[in-house]
mmCIF file as gemmi writes it, N, C-alpha and C atoms, coordinates in Angstrom:
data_model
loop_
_atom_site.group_PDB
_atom_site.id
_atom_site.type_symbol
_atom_site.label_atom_id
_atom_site.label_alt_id
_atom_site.label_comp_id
_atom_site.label_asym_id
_atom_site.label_entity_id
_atom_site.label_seq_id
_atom_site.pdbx_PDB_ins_code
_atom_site.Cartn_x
_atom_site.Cartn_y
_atom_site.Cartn_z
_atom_site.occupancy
_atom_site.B_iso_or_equiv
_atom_site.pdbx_formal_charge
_atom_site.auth_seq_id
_atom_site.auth_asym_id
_atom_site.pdbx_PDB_model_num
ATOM 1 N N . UNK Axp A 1 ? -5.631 58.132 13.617 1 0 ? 1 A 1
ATOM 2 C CA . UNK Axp A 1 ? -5.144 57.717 12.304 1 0 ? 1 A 1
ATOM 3 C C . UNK Axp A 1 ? -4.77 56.241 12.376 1 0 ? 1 A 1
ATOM 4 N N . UNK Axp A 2 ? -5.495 55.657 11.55 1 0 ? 2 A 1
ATOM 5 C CA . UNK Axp A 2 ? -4.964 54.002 11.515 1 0 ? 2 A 1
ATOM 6 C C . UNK Axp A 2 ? -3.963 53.441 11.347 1 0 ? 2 A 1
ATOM 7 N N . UNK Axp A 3 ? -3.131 52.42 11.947 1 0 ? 3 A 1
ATOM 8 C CA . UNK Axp A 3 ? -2.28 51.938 11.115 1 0 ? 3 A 1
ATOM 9 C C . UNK Axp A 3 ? -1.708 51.037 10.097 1 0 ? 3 A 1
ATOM 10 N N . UNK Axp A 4 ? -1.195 50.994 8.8 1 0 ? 4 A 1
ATOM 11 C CA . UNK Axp A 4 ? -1.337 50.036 8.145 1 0 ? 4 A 1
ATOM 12 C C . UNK Axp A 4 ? -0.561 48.57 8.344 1 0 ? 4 A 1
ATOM 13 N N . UNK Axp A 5 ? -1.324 47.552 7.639 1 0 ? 5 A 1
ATOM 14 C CA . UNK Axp A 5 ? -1.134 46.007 8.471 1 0 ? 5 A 1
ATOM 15 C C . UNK Axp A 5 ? 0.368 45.865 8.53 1 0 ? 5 A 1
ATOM 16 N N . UNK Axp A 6 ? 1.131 46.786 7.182 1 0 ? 6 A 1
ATOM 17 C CA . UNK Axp A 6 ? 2.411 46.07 7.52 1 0 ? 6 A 1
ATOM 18 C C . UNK Axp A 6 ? 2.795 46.567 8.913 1 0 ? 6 A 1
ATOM 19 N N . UNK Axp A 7 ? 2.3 47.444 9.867 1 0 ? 7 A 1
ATOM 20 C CA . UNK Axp A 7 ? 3.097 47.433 10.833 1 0 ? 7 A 1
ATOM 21 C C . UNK Axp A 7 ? 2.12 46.895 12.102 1 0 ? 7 A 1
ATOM 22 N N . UNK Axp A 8 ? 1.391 45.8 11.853 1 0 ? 8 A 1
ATOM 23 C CA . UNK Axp A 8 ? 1.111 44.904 12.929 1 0 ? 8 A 1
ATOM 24 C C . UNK Axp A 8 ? 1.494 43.816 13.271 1 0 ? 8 A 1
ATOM 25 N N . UNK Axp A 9 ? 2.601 43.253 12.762 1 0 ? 9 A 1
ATOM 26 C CA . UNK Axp A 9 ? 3.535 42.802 13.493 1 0 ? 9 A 1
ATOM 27 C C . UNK Axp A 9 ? 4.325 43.476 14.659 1 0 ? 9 A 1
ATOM 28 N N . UNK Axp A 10 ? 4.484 44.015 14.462 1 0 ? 10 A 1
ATOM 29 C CA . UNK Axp A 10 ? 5.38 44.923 15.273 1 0 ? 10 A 1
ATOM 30 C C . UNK Axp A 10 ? 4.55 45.707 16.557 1 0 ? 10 A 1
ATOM 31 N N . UNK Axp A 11 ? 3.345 45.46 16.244 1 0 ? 11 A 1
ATOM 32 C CA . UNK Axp A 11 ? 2.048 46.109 17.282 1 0 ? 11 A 1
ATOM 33 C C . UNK Axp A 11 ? 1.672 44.98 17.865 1 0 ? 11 A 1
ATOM 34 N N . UNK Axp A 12 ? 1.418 43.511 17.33 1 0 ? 12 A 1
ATOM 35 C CA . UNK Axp A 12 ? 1.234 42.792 17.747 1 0 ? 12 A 1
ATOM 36 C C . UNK Axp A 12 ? 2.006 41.4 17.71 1 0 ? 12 A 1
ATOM 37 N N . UNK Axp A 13 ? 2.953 41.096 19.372 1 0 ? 13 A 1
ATOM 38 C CA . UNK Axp A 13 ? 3.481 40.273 18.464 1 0 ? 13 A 1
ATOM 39 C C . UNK Axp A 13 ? 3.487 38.734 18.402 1 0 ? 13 A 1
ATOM 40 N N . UNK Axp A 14 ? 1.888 38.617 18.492 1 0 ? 14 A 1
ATOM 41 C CA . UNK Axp A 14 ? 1.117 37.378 18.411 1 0 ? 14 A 1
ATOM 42 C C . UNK Axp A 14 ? 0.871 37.131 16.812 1 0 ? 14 A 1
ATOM 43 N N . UNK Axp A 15 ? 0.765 38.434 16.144 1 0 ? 15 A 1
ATOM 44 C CA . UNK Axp A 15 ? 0.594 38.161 14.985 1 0 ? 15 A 1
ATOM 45 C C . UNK Axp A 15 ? 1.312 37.109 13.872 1 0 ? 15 A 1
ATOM 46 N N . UNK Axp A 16 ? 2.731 37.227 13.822 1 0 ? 16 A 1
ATOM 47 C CA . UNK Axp A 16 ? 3.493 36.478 13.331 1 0 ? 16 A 1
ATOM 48 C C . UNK Axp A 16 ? 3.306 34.741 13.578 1 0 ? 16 A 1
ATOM 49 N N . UNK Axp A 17 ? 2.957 34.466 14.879 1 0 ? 17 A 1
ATOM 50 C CA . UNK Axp A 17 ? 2.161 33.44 15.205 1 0 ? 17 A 1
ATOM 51 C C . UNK Axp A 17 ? 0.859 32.808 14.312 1 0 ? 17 A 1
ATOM 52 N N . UNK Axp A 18 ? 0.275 33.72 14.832 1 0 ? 18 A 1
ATOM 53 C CA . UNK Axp A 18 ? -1.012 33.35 14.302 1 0 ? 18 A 1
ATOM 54 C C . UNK Axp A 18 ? -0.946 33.144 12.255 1 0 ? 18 A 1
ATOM 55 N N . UNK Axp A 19 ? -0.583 34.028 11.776 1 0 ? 19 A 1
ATOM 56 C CA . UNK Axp A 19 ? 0.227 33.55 10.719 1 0 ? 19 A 1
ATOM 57 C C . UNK Axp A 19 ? 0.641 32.341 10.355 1 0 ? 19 A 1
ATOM 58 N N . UNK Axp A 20 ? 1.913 32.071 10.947 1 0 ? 20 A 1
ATOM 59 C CA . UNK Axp A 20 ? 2.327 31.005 11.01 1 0 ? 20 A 1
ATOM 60 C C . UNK Axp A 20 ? 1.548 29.703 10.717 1 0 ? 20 A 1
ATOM 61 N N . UNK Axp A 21 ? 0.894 29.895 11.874 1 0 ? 21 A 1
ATOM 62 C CA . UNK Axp A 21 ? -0.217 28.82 12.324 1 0 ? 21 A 1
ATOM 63 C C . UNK Axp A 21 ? -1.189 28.042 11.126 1 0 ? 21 A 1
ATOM 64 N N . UNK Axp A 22 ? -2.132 29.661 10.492 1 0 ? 22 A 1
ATOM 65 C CA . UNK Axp A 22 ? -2.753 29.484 9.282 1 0 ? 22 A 1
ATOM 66 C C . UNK Axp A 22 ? -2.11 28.891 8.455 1 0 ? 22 A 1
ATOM 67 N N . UNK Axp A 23 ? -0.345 29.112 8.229 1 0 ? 23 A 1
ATOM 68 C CA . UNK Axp A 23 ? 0.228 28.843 7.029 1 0 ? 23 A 1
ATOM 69 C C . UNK Axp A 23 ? 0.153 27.368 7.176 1 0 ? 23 A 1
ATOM 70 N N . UNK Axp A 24 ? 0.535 26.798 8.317 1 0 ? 24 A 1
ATOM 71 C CA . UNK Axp A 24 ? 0.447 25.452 8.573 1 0 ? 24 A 1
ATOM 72 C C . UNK Axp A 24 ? -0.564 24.635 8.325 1 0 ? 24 A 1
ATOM 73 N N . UNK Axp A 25 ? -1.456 25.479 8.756 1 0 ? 25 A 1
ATOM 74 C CA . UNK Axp A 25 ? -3.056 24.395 8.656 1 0 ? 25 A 1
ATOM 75 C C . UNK Axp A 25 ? -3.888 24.313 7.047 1 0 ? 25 A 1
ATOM 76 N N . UNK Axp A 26 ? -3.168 25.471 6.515 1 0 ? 26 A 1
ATOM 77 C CA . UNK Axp A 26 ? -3.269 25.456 5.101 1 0 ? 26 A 1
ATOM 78 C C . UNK Axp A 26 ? -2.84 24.085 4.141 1 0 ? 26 A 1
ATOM 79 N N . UNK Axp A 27 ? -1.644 23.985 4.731 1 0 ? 27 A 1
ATOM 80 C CA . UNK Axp A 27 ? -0.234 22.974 4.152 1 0 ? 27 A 1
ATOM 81 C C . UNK Axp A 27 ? -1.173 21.938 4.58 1 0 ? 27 A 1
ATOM 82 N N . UNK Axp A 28 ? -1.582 21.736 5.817 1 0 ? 28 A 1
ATOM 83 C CA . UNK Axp A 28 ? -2.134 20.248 6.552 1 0 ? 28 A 1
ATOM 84 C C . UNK Axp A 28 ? -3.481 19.654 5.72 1 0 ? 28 A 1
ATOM 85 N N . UNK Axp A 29 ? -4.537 21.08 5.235 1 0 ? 29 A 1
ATOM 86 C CA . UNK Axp A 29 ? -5.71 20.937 4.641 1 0 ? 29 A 1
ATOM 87 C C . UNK Axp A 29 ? -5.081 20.666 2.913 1 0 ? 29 A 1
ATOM 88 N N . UNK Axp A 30 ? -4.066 21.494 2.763 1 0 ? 30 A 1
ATOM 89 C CA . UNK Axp A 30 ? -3.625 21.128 1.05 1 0 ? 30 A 1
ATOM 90 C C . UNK Axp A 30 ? -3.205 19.179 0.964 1 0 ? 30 A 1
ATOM 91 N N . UNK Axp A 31 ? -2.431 18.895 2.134 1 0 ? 31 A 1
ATOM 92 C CA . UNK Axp A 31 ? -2.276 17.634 2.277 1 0 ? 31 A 1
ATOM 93 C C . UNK Axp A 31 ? -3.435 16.144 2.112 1 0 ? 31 A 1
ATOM 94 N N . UNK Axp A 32 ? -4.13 16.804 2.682 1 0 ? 32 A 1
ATOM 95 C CA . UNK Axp A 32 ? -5.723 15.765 3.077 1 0 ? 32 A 1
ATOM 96 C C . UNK Axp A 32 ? -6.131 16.133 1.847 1 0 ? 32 A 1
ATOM 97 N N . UNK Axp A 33 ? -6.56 17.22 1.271 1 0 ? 33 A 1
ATOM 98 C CA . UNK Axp A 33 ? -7.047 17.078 -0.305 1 0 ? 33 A 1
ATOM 99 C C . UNK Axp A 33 ? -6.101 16.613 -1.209 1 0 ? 33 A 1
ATOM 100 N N . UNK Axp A 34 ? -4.802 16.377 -0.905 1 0 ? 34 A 1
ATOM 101 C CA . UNK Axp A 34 ? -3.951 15.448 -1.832 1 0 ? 34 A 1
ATOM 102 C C . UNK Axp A 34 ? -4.534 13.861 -1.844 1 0 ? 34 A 1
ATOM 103 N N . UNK Axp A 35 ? -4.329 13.838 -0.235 1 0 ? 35 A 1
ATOM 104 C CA . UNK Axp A 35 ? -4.836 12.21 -0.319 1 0 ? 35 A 1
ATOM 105 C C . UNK Axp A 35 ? -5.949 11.902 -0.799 1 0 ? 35 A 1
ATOM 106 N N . UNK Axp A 36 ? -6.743 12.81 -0.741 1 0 ? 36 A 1
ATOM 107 C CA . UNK Axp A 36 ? -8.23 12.334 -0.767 1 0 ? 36 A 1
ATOM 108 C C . UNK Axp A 36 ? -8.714 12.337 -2.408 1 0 ? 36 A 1
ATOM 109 N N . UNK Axp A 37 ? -8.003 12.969 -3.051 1 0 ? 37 A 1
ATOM 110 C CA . UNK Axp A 37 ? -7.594 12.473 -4.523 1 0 ? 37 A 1
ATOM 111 C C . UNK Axp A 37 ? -6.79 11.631 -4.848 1 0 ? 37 A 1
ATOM 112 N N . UNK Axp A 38 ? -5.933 11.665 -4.254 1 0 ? 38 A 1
ATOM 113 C CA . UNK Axp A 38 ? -5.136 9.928 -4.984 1 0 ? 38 A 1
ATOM 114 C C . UNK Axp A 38 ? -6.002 9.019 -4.53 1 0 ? 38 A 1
ATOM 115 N N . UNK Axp A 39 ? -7.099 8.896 -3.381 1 0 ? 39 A 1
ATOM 116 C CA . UNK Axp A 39 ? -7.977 7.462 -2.808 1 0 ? 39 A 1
ATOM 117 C C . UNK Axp A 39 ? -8.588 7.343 -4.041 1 0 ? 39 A 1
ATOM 118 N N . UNK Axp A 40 ? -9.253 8.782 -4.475 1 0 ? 40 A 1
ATOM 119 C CA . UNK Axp A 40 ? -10.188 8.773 -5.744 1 0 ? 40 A 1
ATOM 120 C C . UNK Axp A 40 ? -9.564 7.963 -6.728 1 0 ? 40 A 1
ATOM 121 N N . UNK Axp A 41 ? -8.122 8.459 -7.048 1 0 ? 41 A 1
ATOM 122 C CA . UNK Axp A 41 ? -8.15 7.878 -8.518 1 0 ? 41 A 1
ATOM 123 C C . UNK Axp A 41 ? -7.427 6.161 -8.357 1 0 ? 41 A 1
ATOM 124 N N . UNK Axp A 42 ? -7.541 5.982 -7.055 1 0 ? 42 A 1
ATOM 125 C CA . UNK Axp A 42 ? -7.326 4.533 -7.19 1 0 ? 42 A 1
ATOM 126 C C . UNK Axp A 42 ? -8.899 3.906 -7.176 1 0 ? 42 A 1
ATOM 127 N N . UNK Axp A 43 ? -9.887 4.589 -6.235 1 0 ? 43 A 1
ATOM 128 C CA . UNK Axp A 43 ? -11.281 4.312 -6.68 1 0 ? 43 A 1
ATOM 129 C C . UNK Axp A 43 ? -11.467 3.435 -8.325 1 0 ? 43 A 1
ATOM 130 N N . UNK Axp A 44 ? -11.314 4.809 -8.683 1 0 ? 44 A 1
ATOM 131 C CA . UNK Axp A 44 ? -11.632 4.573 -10.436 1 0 ? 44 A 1
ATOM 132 C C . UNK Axp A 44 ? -10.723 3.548 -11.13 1 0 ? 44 A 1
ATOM 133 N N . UNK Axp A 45 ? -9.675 3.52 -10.741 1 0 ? 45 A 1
ATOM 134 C CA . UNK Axp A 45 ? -8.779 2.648 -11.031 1 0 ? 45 A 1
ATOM 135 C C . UNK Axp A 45 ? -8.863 0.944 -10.966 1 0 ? 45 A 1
ATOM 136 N N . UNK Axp A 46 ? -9.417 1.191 -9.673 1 0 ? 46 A 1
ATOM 137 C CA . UNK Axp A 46 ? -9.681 -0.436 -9.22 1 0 ? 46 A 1
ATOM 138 C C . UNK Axp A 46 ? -11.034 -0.944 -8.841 1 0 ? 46 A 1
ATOM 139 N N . UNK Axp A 47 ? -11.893 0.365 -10.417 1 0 ? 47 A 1
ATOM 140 C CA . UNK Axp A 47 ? -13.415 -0.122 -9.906 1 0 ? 47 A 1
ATOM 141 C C . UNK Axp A 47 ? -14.172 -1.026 -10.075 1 0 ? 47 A 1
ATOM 142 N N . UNK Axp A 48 ? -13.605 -2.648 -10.85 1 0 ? 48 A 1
ATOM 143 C CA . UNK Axp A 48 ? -14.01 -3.631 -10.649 1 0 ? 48 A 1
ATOM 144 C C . UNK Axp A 48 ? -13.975 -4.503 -9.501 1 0 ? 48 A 1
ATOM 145 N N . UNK Axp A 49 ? -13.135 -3.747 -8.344 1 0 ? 49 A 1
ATOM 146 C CA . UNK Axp A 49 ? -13.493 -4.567 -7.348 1 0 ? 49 A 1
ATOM 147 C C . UNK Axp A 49 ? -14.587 -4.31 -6.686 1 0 ? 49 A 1
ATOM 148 N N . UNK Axp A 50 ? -14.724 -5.546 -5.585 1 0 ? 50 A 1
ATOM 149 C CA . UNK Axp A 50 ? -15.793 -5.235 -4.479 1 0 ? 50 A 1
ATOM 150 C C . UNK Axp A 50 ? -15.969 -4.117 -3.643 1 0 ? 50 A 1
ATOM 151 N N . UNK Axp A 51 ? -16.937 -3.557 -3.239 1 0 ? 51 A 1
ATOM 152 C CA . UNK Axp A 51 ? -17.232 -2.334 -2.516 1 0 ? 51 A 1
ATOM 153 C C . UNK Axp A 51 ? -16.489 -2.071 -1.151 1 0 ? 51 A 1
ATOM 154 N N . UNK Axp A 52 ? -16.897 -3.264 -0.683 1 0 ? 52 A 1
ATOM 155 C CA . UNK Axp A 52 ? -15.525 -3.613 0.936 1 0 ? 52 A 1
ATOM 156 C C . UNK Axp A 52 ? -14.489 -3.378 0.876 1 0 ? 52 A 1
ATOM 157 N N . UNK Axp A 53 ? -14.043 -3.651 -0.488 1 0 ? 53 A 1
ATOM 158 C CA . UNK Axp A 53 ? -11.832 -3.523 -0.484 1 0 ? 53 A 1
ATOM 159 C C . UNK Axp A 53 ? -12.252 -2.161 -0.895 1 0 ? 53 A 1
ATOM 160 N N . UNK Axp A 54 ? -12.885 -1.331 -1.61 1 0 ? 54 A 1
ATOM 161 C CA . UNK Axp A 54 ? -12.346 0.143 -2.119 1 0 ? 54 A 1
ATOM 162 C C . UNK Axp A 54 ? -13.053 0.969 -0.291 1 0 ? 54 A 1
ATOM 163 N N . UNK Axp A 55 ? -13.777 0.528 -0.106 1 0 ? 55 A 1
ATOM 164 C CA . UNK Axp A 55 ? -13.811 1.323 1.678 1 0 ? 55 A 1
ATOM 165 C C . UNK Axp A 55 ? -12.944 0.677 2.465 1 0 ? 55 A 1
ATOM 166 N N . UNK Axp A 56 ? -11.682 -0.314 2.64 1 0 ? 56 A 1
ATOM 167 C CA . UNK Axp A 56 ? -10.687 -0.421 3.062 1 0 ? 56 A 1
ATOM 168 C C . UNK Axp A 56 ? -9.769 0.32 2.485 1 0 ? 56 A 1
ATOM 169 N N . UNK Axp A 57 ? -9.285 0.728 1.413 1 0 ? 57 A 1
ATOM 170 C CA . UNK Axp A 57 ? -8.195 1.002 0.582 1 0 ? 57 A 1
ATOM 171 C C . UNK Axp A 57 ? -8.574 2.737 1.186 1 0 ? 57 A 1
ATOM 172 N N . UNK Axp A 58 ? -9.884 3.513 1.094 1 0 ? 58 A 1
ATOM 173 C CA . UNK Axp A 58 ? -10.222 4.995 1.412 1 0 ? 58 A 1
ATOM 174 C C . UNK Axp A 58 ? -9.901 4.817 2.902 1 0 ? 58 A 1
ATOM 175 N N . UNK Axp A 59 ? -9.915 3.489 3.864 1 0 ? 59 A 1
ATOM 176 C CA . UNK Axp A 59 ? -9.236 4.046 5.565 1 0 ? 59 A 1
ATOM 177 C C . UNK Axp A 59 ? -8.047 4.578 5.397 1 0 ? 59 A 1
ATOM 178 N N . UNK Axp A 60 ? -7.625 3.111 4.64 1 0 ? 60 A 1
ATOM 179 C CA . UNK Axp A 60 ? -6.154 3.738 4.575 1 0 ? 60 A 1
ATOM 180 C C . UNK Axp A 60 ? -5.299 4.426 4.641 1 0 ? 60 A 1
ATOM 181 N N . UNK Axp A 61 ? -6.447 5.909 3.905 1 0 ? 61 A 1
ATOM 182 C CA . UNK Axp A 61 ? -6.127 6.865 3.05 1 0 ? 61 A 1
ATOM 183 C C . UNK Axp A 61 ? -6.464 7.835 4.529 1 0 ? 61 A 1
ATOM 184 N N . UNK Axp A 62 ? -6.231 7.721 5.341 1 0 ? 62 A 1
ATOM 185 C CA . UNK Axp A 62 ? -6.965 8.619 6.09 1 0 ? 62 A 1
ATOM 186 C C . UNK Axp A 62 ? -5.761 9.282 7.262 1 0 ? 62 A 1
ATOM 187 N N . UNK Axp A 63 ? -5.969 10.419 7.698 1 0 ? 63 A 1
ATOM 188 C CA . UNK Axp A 63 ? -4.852 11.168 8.003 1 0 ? 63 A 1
ATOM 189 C C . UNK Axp A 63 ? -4.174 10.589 9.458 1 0 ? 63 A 1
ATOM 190 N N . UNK Axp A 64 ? -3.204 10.183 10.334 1 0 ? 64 A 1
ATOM 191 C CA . UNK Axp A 64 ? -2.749 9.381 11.087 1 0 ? 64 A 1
ATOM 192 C C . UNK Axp A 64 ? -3.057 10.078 12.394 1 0 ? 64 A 1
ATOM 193 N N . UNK Axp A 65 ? -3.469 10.245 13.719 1 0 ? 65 A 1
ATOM 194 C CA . UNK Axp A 65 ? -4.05 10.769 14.545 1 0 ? 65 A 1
ATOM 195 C C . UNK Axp A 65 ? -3.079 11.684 14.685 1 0 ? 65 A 1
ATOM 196 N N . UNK Axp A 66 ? -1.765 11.921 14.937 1 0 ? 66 A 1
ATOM 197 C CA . UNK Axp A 66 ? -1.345 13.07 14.995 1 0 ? 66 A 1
ATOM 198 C C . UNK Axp A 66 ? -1.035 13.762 13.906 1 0 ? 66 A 1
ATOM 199 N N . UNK Axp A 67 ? -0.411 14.888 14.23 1 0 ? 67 A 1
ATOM 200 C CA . UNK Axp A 67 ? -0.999 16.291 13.333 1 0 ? 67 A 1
ATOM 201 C C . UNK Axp A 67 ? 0.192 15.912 11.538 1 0 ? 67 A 1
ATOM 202 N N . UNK Axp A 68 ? -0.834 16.213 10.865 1 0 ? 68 A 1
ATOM 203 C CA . UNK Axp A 68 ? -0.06 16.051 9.397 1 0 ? 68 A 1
ATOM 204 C C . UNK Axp A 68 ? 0.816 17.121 9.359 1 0 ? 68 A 1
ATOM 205 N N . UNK Axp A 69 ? 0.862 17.873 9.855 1 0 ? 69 A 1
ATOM 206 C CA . UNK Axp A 69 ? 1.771 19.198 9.374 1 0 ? 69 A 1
ATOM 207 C C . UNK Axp A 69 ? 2.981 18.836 9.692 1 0 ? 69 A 1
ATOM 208 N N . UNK Axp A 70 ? 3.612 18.084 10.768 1 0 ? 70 A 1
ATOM 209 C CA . UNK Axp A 70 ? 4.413 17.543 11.58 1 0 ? 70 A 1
ATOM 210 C C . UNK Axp A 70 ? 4.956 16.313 10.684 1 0 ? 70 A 1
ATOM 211 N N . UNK Axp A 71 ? 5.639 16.516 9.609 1 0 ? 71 A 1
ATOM 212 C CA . UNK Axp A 71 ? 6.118 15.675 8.568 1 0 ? 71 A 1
ATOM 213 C C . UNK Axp A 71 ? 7.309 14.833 9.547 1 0 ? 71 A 1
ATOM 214 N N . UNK Axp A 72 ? 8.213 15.633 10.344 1 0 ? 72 A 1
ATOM 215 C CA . UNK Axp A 72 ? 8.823 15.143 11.341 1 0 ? 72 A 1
ATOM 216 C C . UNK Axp A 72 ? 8.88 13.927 11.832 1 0 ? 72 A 1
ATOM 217 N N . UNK Axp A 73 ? 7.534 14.283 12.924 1 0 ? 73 A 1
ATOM 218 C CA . UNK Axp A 73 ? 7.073 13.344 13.673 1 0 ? 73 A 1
ATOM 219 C C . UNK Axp A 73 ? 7.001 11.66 13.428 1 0 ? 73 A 1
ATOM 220 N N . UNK Axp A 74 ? 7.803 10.653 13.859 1 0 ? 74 A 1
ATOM 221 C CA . UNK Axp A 74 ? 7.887 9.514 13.097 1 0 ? 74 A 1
ATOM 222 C C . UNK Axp A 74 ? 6.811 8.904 13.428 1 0 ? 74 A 1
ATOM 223 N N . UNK Axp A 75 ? 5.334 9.279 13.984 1 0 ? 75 A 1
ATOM 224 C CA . UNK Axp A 75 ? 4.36 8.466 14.263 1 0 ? 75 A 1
ATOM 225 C C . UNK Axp A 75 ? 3.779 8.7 12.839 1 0 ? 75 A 1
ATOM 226 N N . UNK Axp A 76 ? 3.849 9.835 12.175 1 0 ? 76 A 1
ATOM 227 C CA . UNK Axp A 76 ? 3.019 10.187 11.26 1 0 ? 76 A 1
ATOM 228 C C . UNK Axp A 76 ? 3.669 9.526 9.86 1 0 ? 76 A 1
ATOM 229 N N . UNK Axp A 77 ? 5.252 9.286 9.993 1 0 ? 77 A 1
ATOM 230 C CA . UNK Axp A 77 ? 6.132 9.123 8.99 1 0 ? 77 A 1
ATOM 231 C C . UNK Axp A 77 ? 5.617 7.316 8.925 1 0 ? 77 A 1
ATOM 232 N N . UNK Axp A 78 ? 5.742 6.382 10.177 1 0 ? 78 A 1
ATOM 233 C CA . UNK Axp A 78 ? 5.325 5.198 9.844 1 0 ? 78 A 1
ATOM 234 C C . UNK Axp A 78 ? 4.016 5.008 9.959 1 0 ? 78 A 1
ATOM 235 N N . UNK Axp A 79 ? 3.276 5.335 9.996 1 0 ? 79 A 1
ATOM 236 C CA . UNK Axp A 79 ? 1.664 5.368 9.654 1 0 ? 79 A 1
ATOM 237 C C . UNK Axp A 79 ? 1.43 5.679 7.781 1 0 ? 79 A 1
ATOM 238 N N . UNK Axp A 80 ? 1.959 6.943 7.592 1 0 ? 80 A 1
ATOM 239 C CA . UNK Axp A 80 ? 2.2 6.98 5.747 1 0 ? 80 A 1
ATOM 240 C C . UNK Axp A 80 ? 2.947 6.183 5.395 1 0 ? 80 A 1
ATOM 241 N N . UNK Axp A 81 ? 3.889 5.403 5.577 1 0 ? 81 A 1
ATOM 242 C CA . UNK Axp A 81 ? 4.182 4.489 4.904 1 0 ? 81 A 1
ATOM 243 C C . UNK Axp A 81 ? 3.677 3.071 5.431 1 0 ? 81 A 1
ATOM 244 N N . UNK Axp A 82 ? 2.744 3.177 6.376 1 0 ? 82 A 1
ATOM 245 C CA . UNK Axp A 82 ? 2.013 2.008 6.714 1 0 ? 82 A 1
ATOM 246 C C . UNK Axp A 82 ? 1.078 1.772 5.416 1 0 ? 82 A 1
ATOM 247 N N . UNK Axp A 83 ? 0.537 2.749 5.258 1 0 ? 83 A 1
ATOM 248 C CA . UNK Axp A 83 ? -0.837 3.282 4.323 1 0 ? 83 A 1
ATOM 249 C C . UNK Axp A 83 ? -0.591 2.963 3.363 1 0 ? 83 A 1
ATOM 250 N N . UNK Axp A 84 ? 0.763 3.437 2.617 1 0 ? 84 A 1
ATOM 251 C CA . UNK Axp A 84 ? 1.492 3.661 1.001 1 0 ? 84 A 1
ATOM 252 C C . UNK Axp A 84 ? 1.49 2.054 0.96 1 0 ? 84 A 1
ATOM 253 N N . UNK Axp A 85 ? 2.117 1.593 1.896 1 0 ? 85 A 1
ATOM 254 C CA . UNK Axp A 85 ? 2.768 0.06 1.852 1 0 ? 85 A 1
ATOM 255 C C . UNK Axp A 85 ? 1.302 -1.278 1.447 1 0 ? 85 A 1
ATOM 256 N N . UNK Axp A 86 ? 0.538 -0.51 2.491 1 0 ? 86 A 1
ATOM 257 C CA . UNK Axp A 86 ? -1.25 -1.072 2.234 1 0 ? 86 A 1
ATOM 258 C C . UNK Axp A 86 ? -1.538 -0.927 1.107 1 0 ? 86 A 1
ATOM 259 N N . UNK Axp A 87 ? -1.629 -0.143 0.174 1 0 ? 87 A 1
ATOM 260 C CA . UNK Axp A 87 ? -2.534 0.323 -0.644 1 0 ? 87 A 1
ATOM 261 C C . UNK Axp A 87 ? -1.639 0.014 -2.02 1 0 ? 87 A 1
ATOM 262 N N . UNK Axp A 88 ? -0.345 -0.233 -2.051 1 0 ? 88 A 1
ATOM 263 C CA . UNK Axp A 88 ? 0.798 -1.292 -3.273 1 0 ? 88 A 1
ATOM 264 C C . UNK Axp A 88 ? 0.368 -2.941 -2.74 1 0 ? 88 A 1
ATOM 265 N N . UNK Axp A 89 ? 0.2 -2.387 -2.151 1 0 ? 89 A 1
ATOM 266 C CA . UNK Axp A 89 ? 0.003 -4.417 -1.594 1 0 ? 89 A 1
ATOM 267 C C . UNK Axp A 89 ? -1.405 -5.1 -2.142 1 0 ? 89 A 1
ATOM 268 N N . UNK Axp A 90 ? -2.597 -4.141 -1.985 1 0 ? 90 A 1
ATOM 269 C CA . UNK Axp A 90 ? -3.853 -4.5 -2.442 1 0 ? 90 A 1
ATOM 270 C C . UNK Axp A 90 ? -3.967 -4.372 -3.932 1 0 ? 90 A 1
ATOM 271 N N . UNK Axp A 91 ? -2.866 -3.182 -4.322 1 0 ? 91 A 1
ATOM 272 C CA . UNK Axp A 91 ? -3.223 -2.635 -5.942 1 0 ? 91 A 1
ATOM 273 C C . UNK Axp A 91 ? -2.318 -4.242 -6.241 1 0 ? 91 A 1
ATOM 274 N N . UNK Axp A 92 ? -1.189 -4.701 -6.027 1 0 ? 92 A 1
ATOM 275 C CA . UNK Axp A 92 ? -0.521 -5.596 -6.481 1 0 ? 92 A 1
ATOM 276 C C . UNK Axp A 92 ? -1.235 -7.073 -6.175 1 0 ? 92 A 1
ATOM 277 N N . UNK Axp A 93 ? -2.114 -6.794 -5.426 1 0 ? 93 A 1
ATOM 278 C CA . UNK Axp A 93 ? -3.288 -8.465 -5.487 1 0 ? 93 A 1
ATOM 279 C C . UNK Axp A 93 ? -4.122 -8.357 -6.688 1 0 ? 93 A 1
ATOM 280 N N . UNK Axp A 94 ? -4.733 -7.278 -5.994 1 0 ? 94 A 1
ATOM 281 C CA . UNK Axp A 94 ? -5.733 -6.597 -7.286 1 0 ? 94 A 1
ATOM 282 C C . UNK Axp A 94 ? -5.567 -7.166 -8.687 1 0 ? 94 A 1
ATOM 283 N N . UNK Axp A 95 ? -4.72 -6.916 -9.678 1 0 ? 95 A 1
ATOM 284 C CA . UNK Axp A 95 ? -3.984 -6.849 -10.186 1 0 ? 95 A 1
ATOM 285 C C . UNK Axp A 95 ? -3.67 -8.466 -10.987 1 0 ? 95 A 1
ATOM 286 N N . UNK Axp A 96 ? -3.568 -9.345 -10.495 1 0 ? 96 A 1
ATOM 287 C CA . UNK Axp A 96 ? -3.345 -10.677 -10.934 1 0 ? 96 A 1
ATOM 288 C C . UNK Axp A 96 ? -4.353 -11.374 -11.437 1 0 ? 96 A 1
C-alpha cells in the first residue's frame, strides 16, 4: 500500500531539503527574469542610442558570479548596486 506524499518527509529526510533548494532556485530564476526585463525596458527607453551603450547597459544587467539567492552575501549586495549605480549614471548622461 503506498504512501501518501504528505508523509515523505518524514520517510525521507532529504526531502525537506531538496524542497527547499527548488524553492530557492525558483526565487534566483524569478530574480534574473526581473532583471532581464527592467534591461528590456530601459532598451526601449533609451532606443535612440548607439548599439554599444545598450550592450553595455544589458552587462550590467547581468547576475554577479555568486549565487543571487544569497541576498546576504555582500559580494552580490555591492555588485547590484554597482550595476543600479551604472545604469542611473548612463540613463542620467543619456538624458542631456
Amino acid at each position: 500500500f503506498p504512501k501518501s506524499p504528505a508523509t515523505a518527509p518524514a520517510r525521507f529526510p532529504n526531502y525537506a531539503v531538496a524542497r527547499l533548494a527548488s524553492t530557492v532556485a525558483a526565487k534566483a530564476a524569478t530574480k534574473l527574469l526581473i532583471l532581464t526585463l527592467a534591461a528590456a525596458m530601459l532598451a526601449v527607453l533609451l532606443s535612440p542610442m548607439p548599439a554599444a551603450v545598450l550592450v553595455v547597459l544589458l552587462s550590467l544587467c547581468r547576475p554577479p558570479p555568486c549565487s543571487s539567492c544569497c541576498s546576504r552575501c555582500p559580494r552580490y549586495r555591492y555588485a547590484r548596486r554597482a550595476a543600479v549605480a551604472g545604469l542611473t549614471g548612463m540613463l542620467a548622461d543619456g538624458r542631456r
